[in-house]
Each structure stands twice: as C-alpha cells, then as structure tokens.
C-alpha positions in Angstrom: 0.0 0.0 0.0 1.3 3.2 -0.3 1.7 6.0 2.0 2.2 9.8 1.5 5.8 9.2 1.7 5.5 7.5 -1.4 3.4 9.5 -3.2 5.9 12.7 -2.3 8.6 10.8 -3.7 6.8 9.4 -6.9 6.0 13.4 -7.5 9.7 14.4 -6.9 11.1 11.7 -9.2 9.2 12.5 -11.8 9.4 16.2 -11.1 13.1 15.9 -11.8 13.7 13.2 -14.4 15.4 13.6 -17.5 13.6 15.7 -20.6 13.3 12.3 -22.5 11.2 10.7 -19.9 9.2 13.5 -18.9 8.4 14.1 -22.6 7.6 10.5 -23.3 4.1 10.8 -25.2 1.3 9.2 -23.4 -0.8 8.5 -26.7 -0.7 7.3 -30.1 -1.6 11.2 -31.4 1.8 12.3 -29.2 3.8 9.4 -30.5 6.1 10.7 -33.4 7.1 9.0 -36.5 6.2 5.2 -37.4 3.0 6.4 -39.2 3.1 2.9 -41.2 2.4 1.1 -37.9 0.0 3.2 -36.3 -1.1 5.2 -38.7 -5.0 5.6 -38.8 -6.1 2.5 -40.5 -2.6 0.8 -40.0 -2.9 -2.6 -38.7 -1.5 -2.0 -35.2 -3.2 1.1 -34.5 -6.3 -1.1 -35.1 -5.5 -4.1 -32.9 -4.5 -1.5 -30.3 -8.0 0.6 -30.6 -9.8 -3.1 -30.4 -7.9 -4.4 -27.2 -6.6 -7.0 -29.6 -2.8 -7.2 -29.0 -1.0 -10.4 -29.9 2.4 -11.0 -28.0 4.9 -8.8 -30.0 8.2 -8.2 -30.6 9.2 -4.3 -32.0 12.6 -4.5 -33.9 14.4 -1.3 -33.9 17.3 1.4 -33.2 17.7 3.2 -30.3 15.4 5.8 -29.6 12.8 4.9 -31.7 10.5 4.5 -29.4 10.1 0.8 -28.5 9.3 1.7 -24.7 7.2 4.2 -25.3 4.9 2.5 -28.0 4.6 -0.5 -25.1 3.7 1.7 -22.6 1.3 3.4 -24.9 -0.4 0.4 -25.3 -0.5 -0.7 -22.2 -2.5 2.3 -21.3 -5.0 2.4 -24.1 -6.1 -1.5 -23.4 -6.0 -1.0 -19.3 -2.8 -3.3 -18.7 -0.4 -3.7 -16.3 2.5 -2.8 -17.5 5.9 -4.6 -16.1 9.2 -4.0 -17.6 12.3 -5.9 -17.6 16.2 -5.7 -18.7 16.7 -8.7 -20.5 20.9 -8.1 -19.0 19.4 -7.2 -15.7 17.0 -10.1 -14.9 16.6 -13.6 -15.1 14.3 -16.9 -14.4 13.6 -16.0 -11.1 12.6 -12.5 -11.9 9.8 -13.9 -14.2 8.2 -16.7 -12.2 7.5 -13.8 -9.3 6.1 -11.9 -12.7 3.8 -15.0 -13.9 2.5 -15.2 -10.2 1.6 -11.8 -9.8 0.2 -12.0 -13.6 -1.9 -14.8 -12.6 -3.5 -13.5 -9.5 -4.3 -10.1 -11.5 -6.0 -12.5 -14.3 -8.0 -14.6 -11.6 -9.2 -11.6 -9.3 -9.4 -8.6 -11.3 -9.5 -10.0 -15.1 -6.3 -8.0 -15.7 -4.3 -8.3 -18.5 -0.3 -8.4 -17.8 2.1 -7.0 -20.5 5.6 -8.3 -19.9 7.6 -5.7 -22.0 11.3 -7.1 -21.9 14.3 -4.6 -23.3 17.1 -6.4 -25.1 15.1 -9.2 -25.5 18.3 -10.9 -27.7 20.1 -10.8 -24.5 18.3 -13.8 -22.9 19.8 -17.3 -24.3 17.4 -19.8 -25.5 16.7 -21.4 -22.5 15.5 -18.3 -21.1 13.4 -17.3 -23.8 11.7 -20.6 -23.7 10.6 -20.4 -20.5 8.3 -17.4 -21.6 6.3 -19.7 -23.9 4.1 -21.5 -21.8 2.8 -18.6 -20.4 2.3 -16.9 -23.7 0.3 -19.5 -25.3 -1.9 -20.2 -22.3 -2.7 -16.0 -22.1 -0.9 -15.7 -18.7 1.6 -13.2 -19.9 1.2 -10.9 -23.5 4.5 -10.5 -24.0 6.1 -6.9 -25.6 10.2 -8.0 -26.5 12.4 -5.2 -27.9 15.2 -5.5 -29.7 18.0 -3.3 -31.5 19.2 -6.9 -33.4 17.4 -8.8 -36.2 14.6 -11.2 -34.4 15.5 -13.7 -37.0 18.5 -14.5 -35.7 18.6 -13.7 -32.1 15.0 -14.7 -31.0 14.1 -18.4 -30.6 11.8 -19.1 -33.5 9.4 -20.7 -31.1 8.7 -18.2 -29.6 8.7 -15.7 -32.5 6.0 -17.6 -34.2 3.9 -16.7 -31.3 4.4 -13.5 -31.7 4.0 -10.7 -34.3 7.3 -8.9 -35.3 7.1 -5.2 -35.8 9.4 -3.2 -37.2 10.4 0.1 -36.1 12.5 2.9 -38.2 15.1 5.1 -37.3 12.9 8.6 -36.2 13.7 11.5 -39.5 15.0 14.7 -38.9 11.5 16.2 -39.0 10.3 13.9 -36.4 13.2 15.1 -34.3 12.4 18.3 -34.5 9.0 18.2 -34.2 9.9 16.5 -30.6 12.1 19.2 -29.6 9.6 21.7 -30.5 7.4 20.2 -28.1 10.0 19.9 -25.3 10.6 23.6 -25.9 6.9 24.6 -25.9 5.4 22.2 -23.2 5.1 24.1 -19.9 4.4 20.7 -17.7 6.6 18.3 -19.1 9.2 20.7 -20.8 10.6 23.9 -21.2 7.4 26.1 -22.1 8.0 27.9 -18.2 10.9 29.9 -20.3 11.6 31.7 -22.7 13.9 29.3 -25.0 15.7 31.0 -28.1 16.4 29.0 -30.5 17.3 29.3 -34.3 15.2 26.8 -36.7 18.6 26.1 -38.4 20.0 25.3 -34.9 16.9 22.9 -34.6 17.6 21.5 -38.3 21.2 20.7 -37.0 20.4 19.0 -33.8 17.6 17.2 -35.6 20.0 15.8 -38.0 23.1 14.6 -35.8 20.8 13.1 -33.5 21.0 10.2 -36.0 17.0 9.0 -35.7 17.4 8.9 -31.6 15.2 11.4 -30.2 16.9 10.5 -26.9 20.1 11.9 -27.7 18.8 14.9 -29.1 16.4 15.6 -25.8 19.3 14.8 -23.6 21.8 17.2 -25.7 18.8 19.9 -25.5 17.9 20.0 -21.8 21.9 19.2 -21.0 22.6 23.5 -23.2 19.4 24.8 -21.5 20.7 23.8 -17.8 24.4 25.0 -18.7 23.2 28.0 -20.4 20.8 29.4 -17.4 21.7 31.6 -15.0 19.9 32.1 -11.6 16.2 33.6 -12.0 16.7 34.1 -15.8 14.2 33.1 -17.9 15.2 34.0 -21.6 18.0 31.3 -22.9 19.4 31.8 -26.0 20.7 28.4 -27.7 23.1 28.8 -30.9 24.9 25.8 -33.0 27.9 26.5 -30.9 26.3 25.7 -27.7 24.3 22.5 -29.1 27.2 20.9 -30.3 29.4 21.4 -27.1 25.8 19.6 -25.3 26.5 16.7 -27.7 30.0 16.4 -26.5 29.1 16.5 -23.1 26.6 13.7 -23.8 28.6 11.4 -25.5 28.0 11.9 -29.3 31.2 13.1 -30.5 30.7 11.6 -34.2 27.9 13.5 -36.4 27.2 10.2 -37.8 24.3 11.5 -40.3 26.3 14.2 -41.0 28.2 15.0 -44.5 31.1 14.4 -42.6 30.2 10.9 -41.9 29.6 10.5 -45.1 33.2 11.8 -46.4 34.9 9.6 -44.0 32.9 6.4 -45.1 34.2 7.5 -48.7 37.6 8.0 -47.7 37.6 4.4 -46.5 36.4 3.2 -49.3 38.5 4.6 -51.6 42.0 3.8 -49.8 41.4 0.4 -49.4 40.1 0.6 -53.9 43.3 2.5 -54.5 45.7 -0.5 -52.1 46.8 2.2 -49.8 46.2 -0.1 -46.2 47.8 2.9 -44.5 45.4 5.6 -45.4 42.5 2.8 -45.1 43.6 2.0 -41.1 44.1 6.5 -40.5 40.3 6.9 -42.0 39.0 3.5 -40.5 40.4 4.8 -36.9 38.5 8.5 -37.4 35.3 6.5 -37.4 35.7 4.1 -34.5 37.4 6.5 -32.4 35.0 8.9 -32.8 32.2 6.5 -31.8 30.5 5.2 -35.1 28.4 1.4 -34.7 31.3 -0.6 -35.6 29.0 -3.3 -37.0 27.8 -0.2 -39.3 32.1 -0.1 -40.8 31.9 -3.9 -40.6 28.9 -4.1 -43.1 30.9 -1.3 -45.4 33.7 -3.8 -45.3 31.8 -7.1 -46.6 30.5 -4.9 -49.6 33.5 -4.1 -50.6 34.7 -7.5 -50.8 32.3 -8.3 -53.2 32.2 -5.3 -54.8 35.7 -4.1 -55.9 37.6 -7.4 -54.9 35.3 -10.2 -55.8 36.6 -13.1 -57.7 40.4 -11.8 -57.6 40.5 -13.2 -53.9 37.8 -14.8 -53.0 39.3 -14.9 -49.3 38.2 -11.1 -48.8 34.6 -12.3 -48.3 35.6 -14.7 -46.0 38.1 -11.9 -44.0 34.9 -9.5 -44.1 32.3 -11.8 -42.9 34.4 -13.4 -40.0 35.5 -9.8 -39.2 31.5 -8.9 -39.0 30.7 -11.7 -36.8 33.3 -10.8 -34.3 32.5 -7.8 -34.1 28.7 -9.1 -33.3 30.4 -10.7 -30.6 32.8 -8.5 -29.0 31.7 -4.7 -29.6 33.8 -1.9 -29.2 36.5 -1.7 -27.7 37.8 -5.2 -28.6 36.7 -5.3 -32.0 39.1 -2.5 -33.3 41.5 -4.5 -34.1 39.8 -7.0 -35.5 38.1 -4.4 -38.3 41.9 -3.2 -39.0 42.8 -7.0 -39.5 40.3 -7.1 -42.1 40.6 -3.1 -43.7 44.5 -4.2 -44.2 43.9 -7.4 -45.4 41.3 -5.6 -48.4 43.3 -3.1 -49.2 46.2 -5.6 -49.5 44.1 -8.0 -51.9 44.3 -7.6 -55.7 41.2 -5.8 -57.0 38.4 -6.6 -59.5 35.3 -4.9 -59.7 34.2 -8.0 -62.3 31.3 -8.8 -59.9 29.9 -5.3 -59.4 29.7 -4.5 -63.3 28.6 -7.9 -64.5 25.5 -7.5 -61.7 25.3 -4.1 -63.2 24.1 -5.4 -66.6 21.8 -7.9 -65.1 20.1 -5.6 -63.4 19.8 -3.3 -67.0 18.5 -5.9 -68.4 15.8 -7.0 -65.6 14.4 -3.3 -66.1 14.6 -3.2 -69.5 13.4 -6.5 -71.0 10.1 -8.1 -70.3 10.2 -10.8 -67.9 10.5 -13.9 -69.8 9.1 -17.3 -68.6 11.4 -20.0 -67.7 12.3 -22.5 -70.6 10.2 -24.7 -70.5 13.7 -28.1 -70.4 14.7 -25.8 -66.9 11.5 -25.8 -65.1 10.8 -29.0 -63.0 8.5 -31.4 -63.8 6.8 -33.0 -60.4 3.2 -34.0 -61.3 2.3 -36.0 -64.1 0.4 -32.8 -65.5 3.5 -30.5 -65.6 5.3 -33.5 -67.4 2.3 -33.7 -69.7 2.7 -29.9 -70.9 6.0 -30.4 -71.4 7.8 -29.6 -68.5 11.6 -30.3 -68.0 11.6 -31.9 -71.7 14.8 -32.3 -73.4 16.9 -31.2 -70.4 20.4 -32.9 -70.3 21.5 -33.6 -66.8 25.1 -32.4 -67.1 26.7 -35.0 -64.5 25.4 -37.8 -67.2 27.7 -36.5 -70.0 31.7 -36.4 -69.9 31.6 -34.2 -72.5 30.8 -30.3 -72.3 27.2 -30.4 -72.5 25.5 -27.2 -75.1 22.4 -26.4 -73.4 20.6 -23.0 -73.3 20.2 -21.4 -69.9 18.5 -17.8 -70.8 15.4 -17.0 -72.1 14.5 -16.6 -75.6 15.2 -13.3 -76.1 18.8 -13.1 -73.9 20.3 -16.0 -75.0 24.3 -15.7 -75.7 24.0 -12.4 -73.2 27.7 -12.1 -71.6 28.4 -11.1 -68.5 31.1 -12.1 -67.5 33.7 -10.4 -70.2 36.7 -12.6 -69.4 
C-alpha cells in the first residue's frame, strides 16, 4: 500500500527526471514517427484501438520509441505494465512476474504485459521459459530488440508473436519532438523563454542520427548550462548544441556530411591499395564512436564489390570480421576491423562482380520478364510432365563431355556477363 511518503517521492522523481522521460508521449496522437504502424487505418493502431494485442516483438534502433509505444499500449487497453532488462534479470525475476500475472488474471481480469528490453540478451533457454505462459494467455509478451529477431530470437517463440518493425525517427520527427520539449510548460521547457534558431533545430535534428533520446538529452543538457539564476530568456546557438553533444557522448555527427566523407575516404583507400590511409580513416570513425558493425557491413560490400573473384578470401576476412564484431563490440573489435581493412586493401582488386550485376540488373528493367524455358523448369506431377515440363533437359553429370544447353530465355540467349 502506499503511503504519503511514497506518493511525495513518486512526485519528486518525476518532477526531476530527464527531458526524455518526462516528454515520453502518453498516446498514439503524441507518438512521433512510425506512421506505417500506427497510422489511422494501420494494422497496429487497429488491434490496439480493439484491445486486440497479440504478443509482439518491436525491432528497432535506439530511440525509436520501442518503450514508449509499449507503454502506450498498455494504457489504451487498461494493462499492467511490467518491464524488464533482458541483462538485468533472469528466471527468477519472471516466475515472481507469472504469479503476480496470474492473481491479476484470476481476481481482477487483468491483463499483464511483460515488456522485456534487449530481449536478444536472454539465451534460449531463457526465452523458452516465456512460452508457456504466452500461449496459455498468462503473460502478452512486448520484447524489444535493437538486433534482427531472425537470428537472435528463438523461433518458437517468435511464431507466437508478431514482429514489428520500427524505423530510425527522421529529422522532421526530431524536430518536431524538440519543438514540443521547448513549448510544453508541464513536461518541458514552455515555463521559459527558449531562443532557439530553426537552423540550430535543423542541425540537432539531424546529428541526433534518428534517436530522439540523444537529441532531448543534448537539448535539456545546453538549457541547464546556459541558465543563470532567475533568468528566464535562454538563448541556444549551434555552438552551444554541439558542445551539449559532447558533453553527452556523441562526439561523431554520424548523419552528418562528414560521416559521409569519412565512409568515402575508407572506401576509396582500401580501392586505391593504400592499407595505411585505409587504417588512418577506419580509426576516425571508430574513435569517434560510429556502430562498428555499421564499418563492418561497409567492409563485406566491398569485398564483393571491388575485390570479388580476384581473392575470393576477402569475403571470407569480411564476414568473419563482422561476426566478431557481433560478438565482442567496441573496444575489442578495433582491431579485428583493421585486420580485415588491411587485409582488403592488400588483396588484388576486380570490380568483375559489381559490373557484371550491373548489366543484369539493365536488363531485368529493361526486357520483359521472360518465362522460364520450358527443359529448366521442374516437372513434379504428371500434369507439368504432360505440358512439357523439363523436356529435353540434359543432366550435365550424365555427360563427360561439355554439355551445349541454353540457360537464358529466348530473347537473352548468348547475353555475356562475364567479359573474361
């Protein structure tokens, strides 16, 4: 039960949170960005507005509002809500949950939702002891998750549940946030008298890279350091935004053009064999704090696509280098991403691959689709065999001797793509 005590320091807390969770919207019409979801008419919005929810898992980056939207719900169908840290919680945690879930179901008729953060951190047998309880009803189960469900989520207990993806928040919907932080006088700033340019806005919109949490954090971090006693008028410029991001952690403008320069510079060392200039402009990124999966993805392109077939190893390098870096993160994985940016720029080059895909694509878009010849297309039912299905095929292994066979349809046959 709880007393005044409590209730004093439940008002305090939330008195002085951060911006970002004071300014959590507490409806769907607050919630910014993910109009394809819960958009009027979308399919979510409507299994939210009919107290329909399935168990769920919402599949996205950072500050896209995975929380929020769970909590969202929560409210709208009457739920209690319970969170969990997947890296701070375990078995024990969710049996006292599933008790608790089970006396609110018996004596009030209450739905639970579990929402679980991180759910990729739990290992299998973790996530399998949720399954029970979400088929029988006990539990409706809310997982988040910054990694791909396909690979990090049991498939049990992803096909009893619906996978939503979430998208990085735009610029605009950035902005539109920080508008309202500025504006609201309950939850935000709207008590002063905040100064702020719109191009100062369209710049902290931007490097906030889709997470509206870094860009409320960087915001209420330059009004508090730029206030003086009593004062009410704060003027914000670039200047004092960007030191705010520094102070909070994001020292790389990673949507930035510079981001985008860097990237390129990469790119191009490692085309041009220079593995000195490759490791200088792989180190600006890390160091500077970009997703060192995001440079490990860059890497297994370029394998492909301007090495290819003249070492067929650099795919292998790239792809081992990725996975490592799943594993290890930042710190550790530095190394392991110059291993693999020395090794490419090292490797002869061939860009065979790229150009050769190139054409195929050309043609795709500019030819008709053709239907498979009738000799390549298999024949399993008497019917298909009937209408001449798989006729005249010659099964290569049958024949010592170089077996002539068309492969393309009509109208491409004898197309090259391959030049050597």
């Amino acid at each position: 039960m709880q007393d005044l005590f409590d209730g004093k320091l439940n008002k305090d807390l939330a008195k002085n949170a951060p911006l970002a969770d004071r300014l959590r919207p507490e409806t769907l019409d607050e919630f910014e960005g993910q109009e394809e979801l819960i958009g009027q008419g979308k399919m979510l919005r409507n299994l939210i507005q009919n107290d329909e929810i399935p168990s769920m898992i919402f599949w996205g980056p950072p500050g896209s509002g995975k929380t929020t939207l769970a909590r969202i719900i929560a409210k709208m169908t009457k739920s209690e809500f319970i969170q969990m840290s997947a890296t701070a919680s375990g078995l024990a945690d969710l049996r006292k949950i599933v008790s608790a879930a089970q006396s609110g179901r018996k004596f009030n008729n209450r739905r639970t939702i579990l929402f679980i953060d991180e759910i990729h951190r739990w290992n299998k047998s973790q996530q399998d002891s949720l399954l029970p309880y979400v088929e029988n009803g006990t539990i409706t189960l809310i997982g988040a998750t910054t990694e791909n469900p396909s690979f990090e989520v049991n498939s049990a207990l992803l096909s009893r549940s619906r996978v939503f993806v979430l998208k990085s928040l735009t610029a605009e919907n950035i902005k539109n946030i920080l508008k309202r932080a500025i504006s609201d006088k309950v939850r935000g700033y709207g008590a002063l008298d905040v100064q702020i340019l719109d191009k100062t806005l369209d710049y902290l919109s931007g490097v906030a890279n889709g997470d509206a949490r870094i860009a409320l954090n960087a915001l209420e971090f330059a009004i508090k350091a730029s206030r003086k006693e009593g004062q009410k008028m704060i003027q914000l410029n670039q200047e004092t935004i960007r030191e705010a991001l520094q102070k909070t952690h994001l020292l790389y403008d990673r949507a930035g053009e510079e981001h985008y320069n860097i990237i390129s510079a990469l790119h191009k060392s490692m085309r041009g064999s220079d593995a000195d200039a490759a490791l200088y402009w792989l180190g600006r990124m890390l160091e500077a704090g970009e997703d060192p999966l995001y440079v490990a993805r860059r890497l297994v392109r370029f394998a492909s696509e301007d090495i290819g077939l003249a070492d067929p190893q650099a795919l292998v390098q790239a792809t081992t280098g990725y996975t490592a870096c799943h594993y290890l993160g930042m710190p550790e994985c530095n190394v392991i991403l110059a291993q693999v940016v020395a090794y490419l720029a090292r490797a002869p080059k061939s860009n065979e691959l790229y150009t050769a895909y190139g054409e195929v694509q050309r043609d795709i878009r500019e030819t008709e689709n053709e239907p498979v010849p009738l000799h390549l297309r298999n024949a399993p039912t008497d019917l298909m065999k009937d209408l001449g299905y798989g006729k005249g095929y010659k099964y290569n292994p049958n024949f010592k001797e170089p077996v002539q066979q068309d492969y393309f349809p009509e109208k491409l046959k004898g197309r090259k793509y391959f030049k050597k």
